[in-house]
N, C-alpha and C positions, 0 to 999 in steps of 0.2 A: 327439757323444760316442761314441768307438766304445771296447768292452768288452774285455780281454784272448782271449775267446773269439772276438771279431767277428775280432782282429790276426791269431789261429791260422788260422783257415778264408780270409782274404784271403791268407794268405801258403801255405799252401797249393795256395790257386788258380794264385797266380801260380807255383807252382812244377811244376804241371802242365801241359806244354804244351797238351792238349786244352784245357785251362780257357782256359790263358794270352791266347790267340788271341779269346777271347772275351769276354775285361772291357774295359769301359769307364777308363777313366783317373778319372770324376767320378762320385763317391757322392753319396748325399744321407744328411746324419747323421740319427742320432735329433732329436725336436723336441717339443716339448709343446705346438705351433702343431695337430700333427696330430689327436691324440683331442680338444682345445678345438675343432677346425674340427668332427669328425666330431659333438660333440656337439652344436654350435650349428647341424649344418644346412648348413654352408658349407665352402668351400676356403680353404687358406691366400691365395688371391689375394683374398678375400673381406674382408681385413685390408689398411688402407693401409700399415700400418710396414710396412717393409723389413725382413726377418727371414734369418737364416742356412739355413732350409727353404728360401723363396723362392728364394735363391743358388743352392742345389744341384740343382732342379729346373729352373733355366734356365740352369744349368753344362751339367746332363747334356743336355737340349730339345738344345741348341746342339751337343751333343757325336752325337748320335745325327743329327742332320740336316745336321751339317756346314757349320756354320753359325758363320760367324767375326765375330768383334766388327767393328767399323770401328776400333778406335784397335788392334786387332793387328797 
C-alpha cells in the first residue's frame, strides 16, 4: 500500500535525474508481516505462507544481484 505522500516523493525522484539513475524498478510495500515478525522475534521467511513482503523482497534480492528467473 503506498500513500499519496509515498506517490509525491517517488515521482519526484524519478523526475530528478541525480535520483533517477539510482532507483531500483522493485519496491517492497508496507506489510503487517513486518512489526508481527519484529515482534515475535523472527523474519518474514520465518512464516511458510507466501505473502506479498515475501514477493517484494525477492523481486528487489533478484533486482540488485541480477538475478533472472529461469521462466524469463
Amino acid at each position: 500500500i503506498r500513500t499519496k505522500l509515498t506517490h509525491e516523493k517517488l515521482d519526484y525522484l524519478r523526475s530528478e535525474y541525480k535520483f533517477e539513475q539510482k532507483l531500483y524498478l522493485s519496491y517492497i510495500r508496507t506489510a503487517q508481516y513486518f512489526p508481527n515478525a519484529i515482534e515475535n522475534g523472527q523474519t518474514i521467511f520465518d512464516v511458510f505462507k507466501e505473502t506479498s513482503a515475501k514477493q517484494d523482497i525477492d523481486l528487489l534480492t533478484k533486482e540488485i544481484f541480477q538475478i533472472k528467473n529461469f521462466s524469463d
